[in-house]
C-alpha positions in Angstrom: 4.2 13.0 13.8 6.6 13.6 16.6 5.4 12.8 19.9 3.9 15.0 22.0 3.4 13.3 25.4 5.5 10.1 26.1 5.0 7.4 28.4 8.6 5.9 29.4 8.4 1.9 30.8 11.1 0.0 32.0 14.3 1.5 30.8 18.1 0.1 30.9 19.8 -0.2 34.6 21.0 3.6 35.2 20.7 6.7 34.6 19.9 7.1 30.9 15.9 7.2 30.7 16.4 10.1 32.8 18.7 12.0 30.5 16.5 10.9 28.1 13.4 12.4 29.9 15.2 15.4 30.5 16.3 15.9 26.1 12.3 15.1 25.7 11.2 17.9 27.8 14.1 20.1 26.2 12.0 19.4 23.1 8.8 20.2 24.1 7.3 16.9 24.6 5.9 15.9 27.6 7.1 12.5 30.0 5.3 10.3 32.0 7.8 7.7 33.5 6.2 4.9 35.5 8.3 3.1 38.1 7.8 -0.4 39.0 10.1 -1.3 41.8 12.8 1.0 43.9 15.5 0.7 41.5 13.9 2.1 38.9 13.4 4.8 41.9 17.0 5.2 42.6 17.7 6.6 38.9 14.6 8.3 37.8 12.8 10.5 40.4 10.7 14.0 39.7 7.0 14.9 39.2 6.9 12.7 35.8 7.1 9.5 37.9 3.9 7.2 38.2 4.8 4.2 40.8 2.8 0.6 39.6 2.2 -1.1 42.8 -0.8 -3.5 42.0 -0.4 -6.9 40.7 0.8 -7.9 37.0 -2.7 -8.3 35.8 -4.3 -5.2 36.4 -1.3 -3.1 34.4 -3.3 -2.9 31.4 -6.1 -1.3 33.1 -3.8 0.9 34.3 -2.0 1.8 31.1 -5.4 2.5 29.7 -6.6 4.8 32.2 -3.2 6.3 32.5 -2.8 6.9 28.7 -6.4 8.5 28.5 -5.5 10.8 31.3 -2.4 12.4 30.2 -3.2 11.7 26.1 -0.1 10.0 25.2 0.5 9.1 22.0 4.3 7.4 22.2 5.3 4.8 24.4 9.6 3.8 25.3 10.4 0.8 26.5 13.2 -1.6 27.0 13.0 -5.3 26.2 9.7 -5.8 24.4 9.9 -9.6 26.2 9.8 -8.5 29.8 6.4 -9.6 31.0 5.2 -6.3 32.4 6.3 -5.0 28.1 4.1 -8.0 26.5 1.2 -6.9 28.3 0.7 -3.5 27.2 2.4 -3.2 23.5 -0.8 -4.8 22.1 -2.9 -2.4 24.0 -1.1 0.6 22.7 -1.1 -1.1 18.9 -4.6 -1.0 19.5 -4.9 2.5 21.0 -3.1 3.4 18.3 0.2 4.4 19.7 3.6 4.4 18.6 5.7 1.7 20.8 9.5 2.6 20.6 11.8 -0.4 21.8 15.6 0.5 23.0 17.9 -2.6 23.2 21.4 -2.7 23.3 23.0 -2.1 20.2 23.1 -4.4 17.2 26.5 -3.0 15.8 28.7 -3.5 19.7 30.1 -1.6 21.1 29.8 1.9 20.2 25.6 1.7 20.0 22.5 1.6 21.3 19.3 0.5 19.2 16.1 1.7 18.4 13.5 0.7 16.9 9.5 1.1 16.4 7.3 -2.0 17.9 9.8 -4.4 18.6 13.6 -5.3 18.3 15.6 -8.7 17.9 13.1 -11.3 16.5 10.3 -9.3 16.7 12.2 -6.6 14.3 10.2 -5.7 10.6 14.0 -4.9 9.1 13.7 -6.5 6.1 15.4 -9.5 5.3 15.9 -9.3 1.5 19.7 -8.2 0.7 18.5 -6.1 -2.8 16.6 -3.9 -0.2 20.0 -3.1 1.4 22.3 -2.8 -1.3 19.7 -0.3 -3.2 19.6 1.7 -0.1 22.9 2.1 0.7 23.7 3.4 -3.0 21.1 6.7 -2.0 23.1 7.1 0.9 25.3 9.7 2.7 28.7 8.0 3.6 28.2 7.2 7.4 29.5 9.7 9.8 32.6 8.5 12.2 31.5 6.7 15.3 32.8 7.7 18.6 34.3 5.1 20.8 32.3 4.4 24.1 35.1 3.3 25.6 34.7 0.1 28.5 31.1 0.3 29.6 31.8 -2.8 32.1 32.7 -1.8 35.2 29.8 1.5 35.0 27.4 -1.0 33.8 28.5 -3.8 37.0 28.4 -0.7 39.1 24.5 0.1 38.1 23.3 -2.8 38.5 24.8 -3.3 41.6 22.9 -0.8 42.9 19.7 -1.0 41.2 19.7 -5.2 42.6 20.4 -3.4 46.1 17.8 -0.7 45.9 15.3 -3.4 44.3 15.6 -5.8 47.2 16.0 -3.1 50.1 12.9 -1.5 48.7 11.0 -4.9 47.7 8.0 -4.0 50.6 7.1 -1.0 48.6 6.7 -2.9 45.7 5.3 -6.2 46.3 3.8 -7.7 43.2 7.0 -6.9 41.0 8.5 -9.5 39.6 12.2 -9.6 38.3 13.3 -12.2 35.5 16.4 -12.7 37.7 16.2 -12.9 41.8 17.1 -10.0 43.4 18.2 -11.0 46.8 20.3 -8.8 48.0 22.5 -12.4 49.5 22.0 -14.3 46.9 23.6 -11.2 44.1 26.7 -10.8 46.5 26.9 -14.5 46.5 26.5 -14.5 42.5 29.1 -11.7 42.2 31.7 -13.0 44.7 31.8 -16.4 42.9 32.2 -14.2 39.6 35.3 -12.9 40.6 36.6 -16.2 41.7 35.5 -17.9 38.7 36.8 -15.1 36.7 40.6 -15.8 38.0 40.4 -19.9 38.2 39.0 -19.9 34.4 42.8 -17.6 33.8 44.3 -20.6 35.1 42.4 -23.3 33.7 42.6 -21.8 30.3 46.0 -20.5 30.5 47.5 -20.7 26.6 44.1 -21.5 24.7 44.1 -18.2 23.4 47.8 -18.2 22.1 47.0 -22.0 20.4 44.0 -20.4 19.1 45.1 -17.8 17.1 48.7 -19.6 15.8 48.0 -23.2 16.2 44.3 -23.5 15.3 43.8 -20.5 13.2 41.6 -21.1 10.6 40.3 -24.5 12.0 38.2 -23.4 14.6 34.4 -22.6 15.0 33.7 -20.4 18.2 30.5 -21.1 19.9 29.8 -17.9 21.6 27.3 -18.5 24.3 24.2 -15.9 25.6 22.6 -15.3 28.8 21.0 -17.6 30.4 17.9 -15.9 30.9 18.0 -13.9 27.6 15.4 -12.8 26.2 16.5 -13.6 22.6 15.9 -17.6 23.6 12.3 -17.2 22.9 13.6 -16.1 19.4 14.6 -19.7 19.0 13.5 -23.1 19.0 15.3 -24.2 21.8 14.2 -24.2 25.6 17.4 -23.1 27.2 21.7 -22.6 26.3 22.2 -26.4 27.2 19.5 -27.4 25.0 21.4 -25.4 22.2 25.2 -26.9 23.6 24.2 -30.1 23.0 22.9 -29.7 19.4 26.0 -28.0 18.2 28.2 -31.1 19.9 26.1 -33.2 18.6 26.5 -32.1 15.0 29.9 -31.5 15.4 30.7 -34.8 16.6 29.1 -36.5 13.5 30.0 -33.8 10.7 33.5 -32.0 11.8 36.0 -32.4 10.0 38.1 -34.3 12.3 41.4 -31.2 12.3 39.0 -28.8 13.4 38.0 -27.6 16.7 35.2 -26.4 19.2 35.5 -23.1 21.2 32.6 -22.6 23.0 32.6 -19.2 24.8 30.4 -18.4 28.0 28.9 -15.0 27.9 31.0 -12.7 30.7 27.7 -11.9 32.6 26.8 -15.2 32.9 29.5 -15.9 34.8 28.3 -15.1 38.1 25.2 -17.5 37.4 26.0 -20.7 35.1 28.9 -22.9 34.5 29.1 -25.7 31.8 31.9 -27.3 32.4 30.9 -30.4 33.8 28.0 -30.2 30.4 30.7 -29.7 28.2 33.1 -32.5 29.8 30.2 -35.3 29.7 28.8 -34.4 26.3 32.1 -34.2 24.2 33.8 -37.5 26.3 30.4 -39.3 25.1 30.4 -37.9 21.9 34.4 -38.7 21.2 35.4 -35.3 20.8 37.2 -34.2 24.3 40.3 -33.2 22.8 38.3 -31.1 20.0 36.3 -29.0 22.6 37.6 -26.1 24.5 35.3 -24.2 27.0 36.9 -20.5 27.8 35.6 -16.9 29.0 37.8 -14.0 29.1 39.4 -14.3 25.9 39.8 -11.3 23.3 36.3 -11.8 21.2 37.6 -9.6 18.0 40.4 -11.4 17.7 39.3 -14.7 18.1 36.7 -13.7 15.8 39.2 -12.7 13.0 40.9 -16.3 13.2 38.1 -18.6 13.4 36.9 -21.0 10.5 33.1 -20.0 11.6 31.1 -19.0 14.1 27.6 -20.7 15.0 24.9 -18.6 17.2 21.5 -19.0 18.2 20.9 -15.2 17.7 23.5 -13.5 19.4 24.8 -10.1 18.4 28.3 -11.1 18.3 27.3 -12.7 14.9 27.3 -9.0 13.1 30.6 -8.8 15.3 31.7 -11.9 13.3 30.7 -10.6 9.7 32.4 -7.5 10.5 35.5 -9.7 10.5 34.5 -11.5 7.5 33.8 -15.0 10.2 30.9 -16.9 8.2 28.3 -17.5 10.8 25.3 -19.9 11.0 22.4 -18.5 13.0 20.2 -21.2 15.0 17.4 -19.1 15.8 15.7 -15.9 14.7 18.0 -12.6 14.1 17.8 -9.8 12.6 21.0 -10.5 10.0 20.0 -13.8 9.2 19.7 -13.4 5.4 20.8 -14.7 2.1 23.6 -14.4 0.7 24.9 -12.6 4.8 24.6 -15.7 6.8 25.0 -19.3 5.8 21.7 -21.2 5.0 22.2 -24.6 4.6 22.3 -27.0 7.5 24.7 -26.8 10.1 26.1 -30.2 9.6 26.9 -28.7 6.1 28.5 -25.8 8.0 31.0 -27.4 9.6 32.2 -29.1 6.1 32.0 -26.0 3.6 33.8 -23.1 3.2 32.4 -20.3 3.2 32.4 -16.6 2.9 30.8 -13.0 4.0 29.9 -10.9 1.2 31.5 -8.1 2.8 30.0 -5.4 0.6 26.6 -6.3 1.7 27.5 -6.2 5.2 28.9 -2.8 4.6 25.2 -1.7 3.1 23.2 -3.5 6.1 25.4 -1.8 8.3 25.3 1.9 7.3 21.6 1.2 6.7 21.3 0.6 10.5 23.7 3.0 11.5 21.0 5.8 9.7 17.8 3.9 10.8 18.1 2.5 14.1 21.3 2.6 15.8 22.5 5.7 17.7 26.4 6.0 18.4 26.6 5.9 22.2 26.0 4.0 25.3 23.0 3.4 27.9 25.6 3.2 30.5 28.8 6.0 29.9 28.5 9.1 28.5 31.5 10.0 26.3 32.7 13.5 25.5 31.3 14.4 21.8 27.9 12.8 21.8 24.6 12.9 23.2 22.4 9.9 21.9 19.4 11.0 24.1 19.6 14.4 21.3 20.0 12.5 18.5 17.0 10.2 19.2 14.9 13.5 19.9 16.1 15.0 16.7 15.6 12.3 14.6 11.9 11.8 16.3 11.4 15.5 15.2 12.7 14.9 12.0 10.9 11.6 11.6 7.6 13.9 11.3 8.8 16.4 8.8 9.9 13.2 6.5 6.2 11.3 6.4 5.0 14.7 5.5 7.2 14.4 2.5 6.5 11.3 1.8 3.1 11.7 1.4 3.3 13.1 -1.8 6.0 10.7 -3.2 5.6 7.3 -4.7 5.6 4.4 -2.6 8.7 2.8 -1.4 10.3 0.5 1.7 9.2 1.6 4.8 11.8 2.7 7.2 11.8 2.0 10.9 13.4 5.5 11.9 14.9 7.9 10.0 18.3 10.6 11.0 18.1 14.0 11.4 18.5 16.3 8.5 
């Protein structure tokens, strides 16, 4: 059924939980929003908001007590990994709640995701390409998505402010515990040496991109690197980025064919907090491939994308970015588009060597699938003229109701994670 009292967690740096919280109570349900530090007080504030102020350990006490109190029945949350999160989803499994996760889009730019009890690795989207291309043939055609438009400099702006509040207000808050220090010196250190970096790498990799996409087209992997302290890691076997640099070297270095290349690409909010040159430099000199390996930053994704031979991932997003453009990809860890016959399976020693292809009509059908189950056109951080995706989620959980109704006297069939509005 559609909720009728939701609790709201952690939500992305901004405004948006609070639009959202405002389209909930437009429709009737009721919001609880808890707060666990002062920036999460500088974007949401009203007489929905419950501050946590007691230590980690006690939170699911408090959820409990909480959730008895004001009978909620749905729970939103971002990141399903965040440590405060992992506490309390199996508490509301077993209070029997429905947990919604929001994550940044799958399909990037121009979405958001959404999805019931968990997103990313801990996603139940199926992984069996018949499941998609059976789907897809019941479909609608997919309505046009809106552009977002450059989401960077709003999103840099946020969490500017949210680190500032965070620290400034730490006292209020003293158990809380971010995955990513806070310090209000230690951020404007860690965006001051972004900017720098940002213009020496412009130097340093001045022509790469133009050699790329004329001289190397076609005989180039890119390596497209994530956070450092992403949360899609633990969706791996690997312990950290370096740990997953040197495997690809490695492998490379033994099973590239020797006219081919490495670009490995650092992710642009990492800048401010990682740097692997001097990784890169020792590892490929010891390996024999220096002239084969090419670190870079700023350079145009979607069209490097379009003009590489491949692209290897642990799990990043930019691999349905890559299918899009018809790149083959190898995924190292867990993601939700790993699948036969979508991503390559073999080895990625093989990878290097074959030649492969996307099936680019069964990307089409994973793609409108999500685009009608669990992504939402729009953005956490802008909001463009046209579309509202804190309505559509509210309209879809309405109609989400209405559709199990229906279902219940209808054969069995796949379950879906979240269905559009009619």
């Amino acid at each position: 059924m559609p909720p009728k009292s939701a609790l709201l967690l952690q939500g992305p740096i901004g405004p948006f939980f609070r639009r959202f919280a405002d389209e909930l109570l437009e429709h009737g349900i009721g919001v609880t929003k808890i707060n666990f530090n002062s920036g999460d007080s500088i974007y949401f504030r009203g007489p929905e908001v419950v501050s946590y102020r007691q230590p980690p350990d006690e939170f699911p006490a408090f959820f409990r007590q909480l959730v008895k109190d004001r009978m909620i029945d749905s729970v939103f949350l971002v990141g399903d990994c965040r440590e405060m999160h992992k506490k309390i989803i199996p508490v509301a499994h077993e209070l029997g709640l429905a947990v919604w996760v929001f994550e940044e889009g799958y399909l990037r730019p121009d979405h958001i995701t959404l999805e019931r009890d968990g997103v990313n690795g801990n996603s139940k989207m199926s992984k069996d390409p018949s499941f998609y291309r059976e789907q897809a043939a019941a479909m609608e055609p997919a309505e046009e998505v809106v552009p977002v438009g450059n989401t960077f400099v709003p999103f840099a702006f946020q969490s500017v402010v949210y680190a500032c509040a965070t620290a400034a207000g730490a006292w209020r808050y003293p158990h809380y515990q971010h995955h990513r220090d806070m310090g209000l010196v230690k951020q404007s250190v860690a965006w001051a040496r972004s900017a720098w970096r940002k213009k020496s790498y412009a130097v340093k990799e001045r022509g790469i991109f133009e050699r790329a996409i004329r001289e190397w087209s076609g005989n180039f992997f890119l390596v497209p690197l994530q956070l450092h302290c992403d949360f899609q890691i633990v969706h791996s076997d690997y312990e950290s980025i370096p740990a997953f640099i040197q495997e690809v070297l490695e492998t490379f270095a033994k099973h590239g064919p020797s006219d081919t290349r490495l670009l490995v690409k650092h992710h642009p909010l990492d800048r401010a907090y990682r740097d692997y040159t001097d990784l890169l430099s020792e590892l490929a000199h010891s390996l024999g491939i220096a002239g084969r390996v090419h670190y870079i930053h700023d350079q145009h994704l979607p069209t490097l994308l379009k003009h590489a031979r491949g692209v290897v991932t642990m799990n990043s997003t930019v691999g349905t970015s890559a299918l899009y453009h018809h790149a083959p990809v190898k995924v190292m860890g867990r993601a939700i588009y790993n699948m036969p016959e979508l991503t390559y399976q073999g080895s990625l020693a093989n990878f290097f060597c074959e030649i492969d292809k996307v099936d680019g009509e069964l990307f089409d059908d994973f793609n409108r699938w999500m685009r009608a189950h669990n992504q939402i056109n729009g953005s956490f951080y802008v909001e463009p003229e046209g579309i509202s995706p804190e309505r559509e989620i509210c309209e879809r959980l309405c109609a989400e109701g209405d559709a199990e109704d229906d279902d219940e006297s209808e054969s069995e069939g796949p379950v879906t994670l979240f269905r559009p509005a009619r």
